[in-house]
C-alpha atoms as one frame of an Amber mdcrd trajectory, in Angstrom:
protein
-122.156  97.399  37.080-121.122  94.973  34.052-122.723  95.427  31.004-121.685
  91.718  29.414-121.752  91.689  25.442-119.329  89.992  22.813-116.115  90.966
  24.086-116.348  89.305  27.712-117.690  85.741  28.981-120.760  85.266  31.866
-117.857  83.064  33.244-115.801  86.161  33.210-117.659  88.850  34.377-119.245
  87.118  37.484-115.519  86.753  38.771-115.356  90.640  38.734-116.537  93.392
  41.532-120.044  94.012  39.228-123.272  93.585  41.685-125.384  94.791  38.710
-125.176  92.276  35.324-126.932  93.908  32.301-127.067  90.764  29.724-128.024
  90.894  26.341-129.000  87.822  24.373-127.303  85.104  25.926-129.528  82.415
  23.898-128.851  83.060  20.515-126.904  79.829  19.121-127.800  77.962  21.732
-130.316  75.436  22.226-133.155  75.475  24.970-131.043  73.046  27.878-128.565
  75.187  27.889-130.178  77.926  27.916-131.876  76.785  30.805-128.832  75.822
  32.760-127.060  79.387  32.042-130.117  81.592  33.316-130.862  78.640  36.282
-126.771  79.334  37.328-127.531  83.078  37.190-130.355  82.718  38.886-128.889
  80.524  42.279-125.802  83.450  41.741-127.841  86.474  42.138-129.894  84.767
  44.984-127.002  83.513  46.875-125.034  86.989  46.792-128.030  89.484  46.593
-127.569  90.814  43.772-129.101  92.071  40.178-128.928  90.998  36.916-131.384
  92.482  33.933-131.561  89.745  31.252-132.676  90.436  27.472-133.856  87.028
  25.985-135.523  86.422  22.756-138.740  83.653  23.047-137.042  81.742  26.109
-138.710  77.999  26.589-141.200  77.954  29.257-139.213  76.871  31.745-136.439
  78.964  31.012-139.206  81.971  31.684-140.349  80.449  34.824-136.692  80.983
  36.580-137.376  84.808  36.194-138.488  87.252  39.433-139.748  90.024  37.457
-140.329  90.837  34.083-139.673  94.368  31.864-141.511  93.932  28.479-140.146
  96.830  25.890-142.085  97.924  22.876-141.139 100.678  20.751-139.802 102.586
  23.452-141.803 102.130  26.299-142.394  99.902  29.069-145.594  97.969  28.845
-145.038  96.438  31.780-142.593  96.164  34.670-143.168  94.098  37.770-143.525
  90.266  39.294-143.863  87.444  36.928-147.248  86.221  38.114-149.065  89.185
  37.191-148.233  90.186  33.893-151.051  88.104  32.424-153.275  89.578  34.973
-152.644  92.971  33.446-152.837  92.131  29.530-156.732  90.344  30.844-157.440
  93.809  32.431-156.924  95.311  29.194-158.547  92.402  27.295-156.002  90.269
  25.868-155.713  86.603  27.472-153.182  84.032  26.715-154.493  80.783  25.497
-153.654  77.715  27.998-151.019  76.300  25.845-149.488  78.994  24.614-145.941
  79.516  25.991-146.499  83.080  28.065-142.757  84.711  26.216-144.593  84.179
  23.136-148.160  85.519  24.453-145.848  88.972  25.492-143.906  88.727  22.525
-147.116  89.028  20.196-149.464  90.802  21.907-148.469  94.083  21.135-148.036
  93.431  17.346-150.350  94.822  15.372-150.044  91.489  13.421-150.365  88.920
  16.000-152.679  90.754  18.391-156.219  89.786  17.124-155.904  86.352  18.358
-155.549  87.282  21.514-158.243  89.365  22.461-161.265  87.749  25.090-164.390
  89.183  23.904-165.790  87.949  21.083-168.767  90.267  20.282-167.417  93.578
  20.222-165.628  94.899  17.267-161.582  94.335  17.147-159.378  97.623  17.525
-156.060  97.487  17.536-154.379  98.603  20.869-151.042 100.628  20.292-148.343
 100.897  22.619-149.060 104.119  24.145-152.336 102.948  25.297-150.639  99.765
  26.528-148.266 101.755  28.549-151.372 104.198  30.010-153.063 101.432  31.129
-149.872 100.163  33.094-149.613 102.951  35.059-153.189 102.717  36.558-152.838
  99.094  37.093-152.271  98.332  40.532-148.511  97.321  40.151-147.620 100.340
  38.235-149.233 102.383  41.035-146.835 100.518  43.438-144.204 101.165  41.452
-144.624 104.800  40.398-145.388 105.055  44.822-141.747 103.140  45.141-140.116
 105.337  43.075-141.390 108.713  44.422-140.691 108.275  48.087-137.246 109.892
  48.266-134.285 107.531  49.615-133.869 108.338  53.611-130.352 108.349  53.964
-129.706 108.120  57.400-131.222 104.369  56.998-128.286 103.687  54.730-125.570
 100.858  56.449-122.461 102.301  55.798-120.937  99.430  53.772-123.581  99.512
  51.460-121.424 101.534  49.217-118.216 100.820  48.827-115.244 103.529  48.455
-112.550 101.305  47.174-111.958  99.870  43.403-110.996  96.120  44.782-111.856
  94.288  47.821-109.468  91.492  49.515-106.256  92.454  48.595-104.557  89.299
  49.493-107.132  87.002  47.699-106.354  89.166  44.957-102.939  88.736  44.494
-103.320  84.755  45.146-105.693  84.414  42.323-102.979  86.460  40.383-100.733
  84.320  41.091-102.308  81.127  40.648-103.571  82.303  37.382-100.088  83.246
  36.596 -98.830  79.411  37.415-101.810  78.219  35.134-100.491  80.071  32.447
 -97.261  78.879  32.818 -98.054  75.430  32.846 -99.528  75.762  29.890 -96.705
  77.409  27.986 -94.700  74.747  29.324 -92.845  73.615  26.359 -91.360  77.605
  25.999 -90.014  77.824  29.282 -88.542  73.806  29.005 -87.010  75.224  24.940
 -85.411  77.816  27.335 -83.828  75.566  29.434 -82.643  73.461  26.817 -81.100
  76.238  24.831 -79.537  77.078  28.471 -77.809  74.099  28.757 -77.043  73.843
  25.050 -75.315  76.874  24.887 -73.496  75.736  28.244 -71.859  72.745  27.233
 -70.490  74.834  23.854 -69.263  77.639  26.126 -67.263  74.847  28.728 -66.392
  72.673  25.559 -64.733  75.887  23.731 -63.562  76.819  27.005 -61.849  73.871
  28.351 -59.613  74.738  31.853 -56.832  72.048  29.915 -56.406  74.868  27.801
 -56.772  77.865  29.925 -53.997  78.905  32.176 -53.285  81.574  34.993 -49.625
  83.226  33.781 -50.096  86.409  31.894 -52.357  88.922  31.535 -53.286  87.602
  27.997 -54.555  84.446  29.881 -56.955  86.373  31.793 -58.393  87.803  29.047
 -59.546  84.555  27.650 -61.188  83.948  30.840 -63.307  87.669  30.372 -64.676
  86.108  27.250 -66.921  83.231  28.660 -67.540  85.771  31.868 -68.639  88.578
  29.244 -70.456  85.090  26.756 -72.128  84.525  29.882 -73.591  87.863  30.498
 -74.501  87.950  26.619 -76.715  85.189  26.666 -78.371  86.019  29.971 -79.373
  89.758  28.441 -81.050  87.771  25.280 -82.957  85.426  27.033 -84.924  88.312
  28.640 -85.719  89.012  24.742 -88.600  86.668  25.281 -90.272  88.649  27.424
 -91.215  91.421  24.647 -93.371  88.109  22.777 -94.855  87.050  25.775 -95.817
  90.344  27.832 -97.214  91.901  24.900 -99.599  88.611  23.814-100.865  88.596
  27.408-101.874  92.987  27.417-105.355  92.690  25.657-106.719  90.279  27.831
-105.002  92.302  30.701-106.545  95.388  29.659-109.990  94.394  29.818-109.574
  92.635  33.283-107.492  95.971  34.666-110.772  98.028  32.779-113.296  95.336
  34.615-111.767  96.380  38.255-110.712  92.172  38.247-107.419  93.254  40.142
-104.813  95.814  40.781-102.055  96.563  37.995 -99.331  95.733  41.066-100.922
  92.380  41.908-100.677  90.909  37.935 -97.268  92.834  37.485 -95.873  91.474
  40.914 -96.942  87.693  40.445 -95.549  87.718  36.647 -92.384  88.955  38.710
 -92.137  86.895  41.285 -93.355  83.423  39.471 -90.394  84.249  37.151 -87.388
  83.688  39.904 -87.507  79.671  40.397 -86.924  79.789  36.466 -84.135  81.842
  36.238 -82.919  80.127  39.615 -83.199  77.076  37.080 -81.329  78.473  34.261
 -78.413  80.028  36.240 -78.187  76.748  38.001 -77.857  74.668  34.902 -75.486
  77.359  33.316 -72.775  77.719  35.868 -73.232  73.915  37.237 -71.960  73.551
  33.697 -69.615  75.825  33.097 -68.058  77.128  35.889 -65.214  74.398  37.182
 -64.998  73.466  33.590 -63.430  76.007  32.710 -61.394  76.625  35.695 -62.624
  79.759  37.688 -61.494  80.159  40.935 -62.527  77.064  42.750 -63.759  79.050
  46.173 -67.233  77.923  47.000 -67.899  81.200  48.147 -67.167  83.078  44.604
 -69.525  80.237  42.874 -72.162  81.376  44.693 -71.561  85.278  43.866 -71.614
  84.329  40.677 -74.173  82.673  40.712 -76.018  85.202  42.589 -74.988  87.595
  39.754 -76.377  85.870  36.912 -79.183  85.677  38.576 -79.560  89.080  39.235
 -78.521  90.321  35.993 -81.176  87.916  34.273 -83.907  89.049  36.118 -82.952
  93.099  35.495 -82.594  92.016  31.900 -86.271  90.442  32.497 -87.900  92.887
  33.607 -86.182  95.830  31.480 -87.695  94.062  28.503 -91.306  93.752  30.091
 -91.201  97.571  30.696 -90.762  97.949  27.105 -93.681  95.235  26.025 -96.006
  97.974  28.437 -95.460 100.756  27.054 -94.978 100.074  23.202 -97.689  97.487
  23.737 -96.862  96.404  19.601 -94.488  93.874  18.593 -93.605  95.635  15.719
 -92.590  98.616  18.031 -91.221  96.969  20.992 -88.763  94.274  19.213 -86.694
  97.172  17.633 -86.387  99.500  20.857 -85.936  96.271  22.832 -82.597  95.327
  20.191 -81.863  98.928  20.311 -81.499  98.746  23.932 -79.614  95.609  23.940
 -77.204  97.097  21.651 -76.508  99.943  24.252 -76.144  98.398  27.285 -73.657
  95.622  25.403 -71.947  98.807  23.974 -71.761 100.909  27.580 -71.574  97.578
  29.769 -67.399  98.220  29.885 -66.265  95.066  27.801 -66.531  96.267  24.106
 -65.773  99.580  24.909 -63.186 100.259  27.747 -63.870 102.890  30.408 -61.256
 105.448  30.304 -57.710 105.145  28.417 -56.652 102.023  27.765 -52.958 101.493
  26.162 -53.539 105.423  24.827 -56.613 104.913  23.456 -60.025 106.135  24.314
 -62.666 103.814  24.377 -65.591 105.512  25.610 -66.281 109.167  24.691 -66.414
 111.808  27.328 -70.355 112.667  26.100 -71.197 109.324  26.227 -69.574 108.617
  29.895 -73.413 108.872  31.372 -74.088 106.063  29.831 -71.620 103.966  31.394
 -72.301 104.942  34.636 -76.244 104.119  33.942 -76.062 101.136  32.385 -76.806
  98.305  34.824 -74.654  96.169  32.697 -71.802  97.294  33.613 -72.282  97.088
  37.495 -73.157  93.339  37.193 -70.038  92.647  34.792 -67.802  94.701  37.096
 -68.674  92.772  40.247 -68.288  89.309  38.387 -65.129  90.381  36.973 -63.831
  91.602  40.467 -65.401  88.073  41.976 -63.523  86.284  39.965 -59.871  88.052
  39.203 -59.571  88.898  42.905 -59.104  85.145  43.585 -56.597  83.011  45.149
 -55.955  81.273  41.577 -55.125  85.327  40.234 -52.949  86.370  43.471 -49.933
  85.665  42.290 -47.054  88.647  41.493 -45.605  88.947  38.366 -42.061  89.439
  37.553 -41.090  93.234  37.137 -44.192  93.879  38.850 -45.764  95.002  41.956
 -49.315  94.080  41.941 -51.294  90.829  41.198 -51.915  89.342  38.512 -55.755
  89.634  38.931 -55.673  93.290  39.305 -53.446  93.853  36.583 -56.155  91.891
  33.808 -58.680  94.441  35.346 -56.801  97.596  34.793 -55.835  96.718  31.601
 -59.776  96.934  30.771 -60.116  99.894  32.493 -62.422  97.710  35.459 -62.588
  98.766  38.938 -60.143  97.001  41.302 -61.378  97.171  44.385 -62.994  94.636
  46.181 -66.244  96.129  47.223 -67.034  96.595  43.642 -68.914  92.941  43.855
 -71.293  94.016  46.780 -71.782  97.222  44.579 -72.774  95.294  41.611 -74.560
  93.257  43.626 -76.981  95.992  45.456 -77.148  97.855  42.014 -78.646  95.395
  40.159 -81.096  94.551  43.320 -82.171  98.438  42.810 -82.445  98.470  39.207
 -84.791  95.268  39.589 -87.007  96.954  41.988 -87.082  99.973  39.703 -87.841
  98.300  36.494 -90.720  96.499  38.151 -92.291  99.621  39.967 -91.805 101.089
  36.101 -93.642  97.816  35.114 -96.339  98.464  37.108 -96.836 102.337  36.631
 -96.873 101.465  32.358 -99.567  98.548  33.546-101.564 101.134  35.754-101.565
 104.257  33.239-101.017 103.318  29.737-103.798 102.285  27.363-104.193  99.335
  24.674-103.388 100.873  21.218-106.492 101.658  18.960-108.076  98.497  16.947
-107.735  98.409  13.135-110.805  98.882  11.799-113.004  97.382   9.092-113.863
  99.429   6.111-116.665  99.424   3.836-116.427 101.304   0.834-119.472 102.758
  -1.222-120.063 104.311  -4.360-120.828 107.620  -4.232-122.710 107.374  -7.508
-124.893 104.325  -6.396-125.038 104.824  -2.945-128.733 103.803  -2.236-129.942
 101.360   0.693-130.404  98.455  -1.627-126.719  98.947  -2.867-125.162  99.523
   0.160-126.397  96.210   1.829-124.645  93.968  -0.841-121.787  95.930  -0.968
-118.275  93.741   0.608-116.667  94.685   3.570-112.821  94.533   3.732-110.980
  94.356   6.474-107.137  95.814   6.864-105.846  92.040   7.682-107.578  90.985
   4.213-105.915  93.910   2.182-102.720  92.582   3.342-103.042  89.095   2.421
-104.143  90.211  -1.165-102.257  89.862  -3.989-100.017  92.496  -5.515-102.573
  92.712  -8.300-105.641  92.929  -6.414-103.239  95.800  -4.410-103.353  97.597
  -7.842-106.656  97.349  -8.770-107.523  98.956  -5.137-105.114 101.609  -6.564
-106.757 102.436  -9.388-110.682 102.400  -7.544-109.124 104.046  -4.562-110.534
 107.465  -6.785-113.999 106.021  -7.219-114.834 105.118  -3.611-114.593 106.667
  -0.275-114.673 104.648   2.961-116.215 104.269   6.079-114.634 103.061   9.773
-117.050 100.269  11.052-117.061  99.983  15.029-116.244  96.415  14.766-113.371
  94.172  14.545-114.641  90.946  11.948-112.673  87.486  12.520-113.307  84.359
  10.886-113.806  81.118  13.021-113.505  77.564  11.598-114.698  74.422  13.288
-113.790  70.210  12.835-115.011  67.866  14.142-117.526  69.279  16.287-119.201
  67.157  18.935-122.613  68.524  20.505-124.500  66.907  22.904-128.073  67.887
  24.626-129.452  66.890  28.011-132.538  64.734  27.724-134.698  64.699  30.448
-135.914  61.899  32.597-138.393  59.542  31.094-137.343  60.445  27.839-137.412
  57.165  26.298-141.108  56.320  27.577-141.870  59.959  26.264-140.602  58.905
  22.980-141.217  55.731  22.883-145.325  56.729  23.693-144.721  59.358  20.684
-143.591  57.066  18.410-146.582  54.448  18.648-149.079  57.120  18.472-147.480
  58.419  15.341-147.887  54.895  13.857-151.424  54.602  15.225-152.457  58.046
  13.452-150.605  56.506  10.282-152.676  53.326  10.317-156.179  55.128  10.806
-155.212  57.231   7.546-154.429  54.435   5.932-157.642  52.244   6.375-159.425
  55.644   5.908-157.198  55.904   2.667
C-alpha cells in the first residue's frame, strides 16, 4: 500500500512493491489534458497489473470521470454512495434528484448534496422542496440495490482455503537481481551526471602527480645512504596522504544522496545492501583511474625500483588503500547523516590514522626515543594505515635497486631505511598489507550497509509560528507570519535582537511542515489540442461574429 502525497512522485511510487495507490488530488495546478493523461496512464497501469488505486479528484472534466470503474462519493463523513460508475445517477433519480443532460455528472455529485446547490436538481416539480441531508442520503444507499450487493459482499466471510498461496507475499522485495541492476544503473546515471566532480578529481590527481615527480626528480634522488632512502619515504608516505583525502569527498556526496535514500529504503524500492553494494562497486574503475594516472606519473620518475612486478603491488596498494579510505568515510556520512557532524569526525579520523599509520610517529624506539606511547600501541596495530604503508614500504626497499651492503655493515641497505623507522622487514609484510586492507574494505562496507539498514534520517527543522497570547483569537492568528529556522538565520543581527527582546511576549508552535520557496524563468507551457481543433474554432469564431452582427442591426 502507497499512500502518494507531497513528498513522493506518481512516477515514483508506481516503481515501488505498492499494489494498493491511495492518491490525493493529483489535479490541482494542472490543467484538464493533463489531467486526463495522468488518470488515463493510471488507469492502463492498474488494468495491466491488476491492481488498485483509490483516487481523490476535485470537479475532474468529463472525460477525465469517464476513465473511472467505480465511484466513492464522501459527504460529511459518510458514504453516499459506493459502487460502478453507471449507476450512481440511477440512485440520486431513485431518491429524486436527476442530473440535467449537460451538466458534467462530477459536478451533478459534487452539488447535490449541498444544501445550497441541491434545489436545482430535484425531478418533481409539484411537490414542496425539502432539503435531503446526508444521513438520509446514506439510508437510502443501503437499500438501493448496489448497496445491498455490497453490504452481501462484505458479510460473506473470506474462505481461506480458496486463497492461491502467492497471493500474499512473505518477503519485503521481489527479484533480487533486477534489484540490484536497477541499483546499479541508477547509480551510473547519477554518476554521469556528476560528471564534472569525478573528472575535477582526476585532474587534481594528475595535478598533484606531476608536482610530486617534478619535486621528486630520480636526477636528484640516489640509492647510497640511509638518508637517501628517506627521501624516497616522503613521496611513498605524499602518496598515501593524498589517497586518504580524496576519500574526503565521500562525506559531501553520501550524505546529499541519504534523504532521497531514506524514503526509497522506507518505500520497500530496494534492499540497503543492493544501493550500498552498487555505490561500492561503481566506485573501483575510478579509483582504478586515479591510481593509474598517479603512479603512471610518478613512479619511474622518481626512480623506484624499476621491477614490473613491484609497480603493480604498488599499484595494487593504492588502490586498495583508496578504496578503504572510501568507504571508511561513507560509514561516517551513514551514521552522522549531517555535514556539520560528519566533516569534523571524518578530519578527526584522518588525523588518527595519519598519526598511528607508522610514518609521523615511529613504532617502537627509534635512535632512543619513543615515538608511539605504550597506551596508544592499539592504535597502531588497528589502524589500516599502517598495514598499507608497511607493505608499500617493504615493496619497495626490499628491491634490487636497495640490495646493496653497506660498509661496516651486515645487512642491506633497504632493510636498514626500514628499521631505522621502526617498519617491519620482512618480506611477507606486503601480502599482509595487502589481505588487510582487502578485509578492512569488506568490513567497512558490511558497516556501510548495517548504518544504511538500521539508522534513521535525523528529525526535520521545523517551522514556527508564534502567537500572542494576549490576542490570540482566530481572526489574529490567520494573519499572523510564519518563520521558518532557515529565515531566522539569514536575518540580520538586528532583526536577531528584536526577536530577543519579543522572545518574552510570544510563545511558539512546531508546524508539521517543512515551507520552501520555489522560483520559476522562463517558463514554457504547452496544452494538447485535440483533433479538429481549428474547424472547432474556426466554426466558434464565425458564430461569435454572427451573434455580434444580429445585436448590432438589433442595436
Amino acid at each position: 500500500m502507497a499512500i502518494i502525497s507531497n513528498n513522493s512522485t506518481i512516477g515514483e511510487i508506481l516503481v515501488g512493491p505498492a499494489k494498493a495507490l491511495f492518491i490525493d488530488e493529483i489535479s490541482t495546478g494542472l490543467d484538464s489534458s493533463t489531467a486526463y493523461q495522468i488518470v488515463n496512464s493510471l488507469k492502463r497501469y492498474v488494468h495491466i497489473f491488476d491492481e488498485t488505486a483509490v483516487i481523490s479528484m476535485l470537479r475532474p472534466a468529463p472525460e477525465t470521470y469517464e476513465l473511472f470503474d467505480d465511484i466513492i462519493l464522501l459527504s460529511d463523513g459518510q458514504i453516499v454512495y459506493q459502487g460502478p460508475r453507471e449507476n450512481v445517477l440511477e440512485f440520486f433519480e431513485s431518491t429524486g434528484f436527476k442530473c440535467p443532460e449537460r451538466k458534467s455528472v462530477a459536478d451533478f455529485l459534487q452539488e447535490v448534496t449541498s444544501r445550497k446547490d441541491q434545489a436545482q436538481y430535484r425531478t418533481s416539480k409539484y411537490e414542496p422542496y425539502r432539503f435531503v441531508t446526508v444521513n438520509e442520503f446514506a439510508e437510502a444507499f443501503q437499500s438501493f440495490h448496489m448497496g445491498q450487493k455490497l453490504r452481501d459482499h462484505l458479510s460473506t466471510p473470506f474462505d481461506r482455503s480458496k486463497n492461491h498461496p502467492a497471493a500474499l507475499t512473505t518477503q519485503n522485495y521481489g527479484f533480487k537481481q533486477e534489484l540490484l541492476k536497477a541499483c546499479l544503473s541508477r547509480e551510473y546515471l547519477l554518476m554521469n551526471r556528476d560528471s564534472f566532480s569525478y573528472i575535477f578529481q582526476l585532474a587534481k590527481f594528475t595535478f598533484n602527480a606531476a608536482i610530486v615527480a617534478t619535486l621528486f626528480m630520480r636526477t636528484e634522488m640516489h640509492h647510497n645512504t640511509v638518508d637517501d632512502g628517506l627521501s624516497y619515504l616522503g613521496p611513498l608516505f605524499f602518496s598515501v596522504v593524498i589517497s586518504l583525502l580524496s576519500g574526503l569527498s565521500e562525506l559531501s556526496m553520501t550524505i546529499a544522496k541519504l534523504p532521497v535514500f531514506y524514503k526509497q529504503r522506507d518505500l520497500r524500492f530496494y534492499p540497503s545492501w543492493a544501493y550500498a553494494f552498487s555505490t561500492w562497486i561503481l566506485k573501483i574503475p575510478m579509483t582504478f583511474l586515479e591510481v593509474a594516472v598517479w603512479v603512471s606519473i610518478t613512479y619511474y620518475s622518481i626512480g623506484f625500483d624499476p621491477s614490473v612486478g613491484r609497480l603493480f603491488r604498488q599499484f595494487l596498494l593504492f588502490m586498495l588503500i583508496n578504496q578503504m579510505d572510501s568507504a571508511l568515510f561513507r560509514t561516517i556520512a551513514a551514521n552522522c547523516r549531517n555535514m556539520i557532524v560528519a566533516y569534523p569526525l571524518g578530519l578527526f579520523v584522518l588525523l588518527l590514522l595519519l598519526a598511528l599509520g607508522g610514518s609521523l610517529l615511529s613504532r617502537g624506539t627509534v635512535d632512543g626515543i619513543q615515538n608511539i606511547k605504550s597506551w596508544w600501541i592499539w592504535g597502531y596495530w588497528m589502524s589500516p594505515l599502517m598495514y598499507g604503508q608497511t607493505a608499500i614500504l617493504v615493496n619497495e626497499f626490499l628491491g634490487k635497486k636497495w640490495s646493496h651492503v653497506l660498509p661496516n655493515s651486515s645487512e642491506p641497505l633497504g632493510i636498514a631505511i626500514l628499521r631505522s623507522r621502526g617498519f617491519f622487514t620482512n618480506a611477507y609484510w606486503c601480502w599482509v598489507g595487502l589481505g588487510t586492507l582487502i578485509g578492512f574494505i569488506v568490513l567497512l562496507n558490511i558497516l556501510y550497509t548495517l548504518s544504511l539498514t538500521y539508522r534513521n534520517p535525523i528529525e526535520k527543522a521545523r517551522a514556527i509560528k508564534y502567537r500572542d497570547p494576549h490576542n490570540d483569537t482566530q481572526e489574529s492568528r490567520a494573519g499572523e507570519a510564519i518563520e521558518t529556522q532557515q529565515r531566522e538565520n539569514r536575518t540580520s543581527h538586528h532583526h536577531a535582537q528584536n526577536m530577543g527582546e519579543n522572545q518574552n511576549k510570544k510563545r511558539g508552535m512546531a508546524l508539521s511542515f517543512e515551507p520552501h520557496y520555489i522560483s520559476f524563468d522562463d517558463v514554457i507551457y504547452s496544452v494538447d489540442r485535440p483533433q479538429n481543433s481549428e474547424i472547432k474554432y474556426t466554426l466558434q469564431f464565425t458564430l461569435m461574429r454572427a451573434i455580434n452582427c444580429f445585436k448590432g442591426r438589433k442595436g
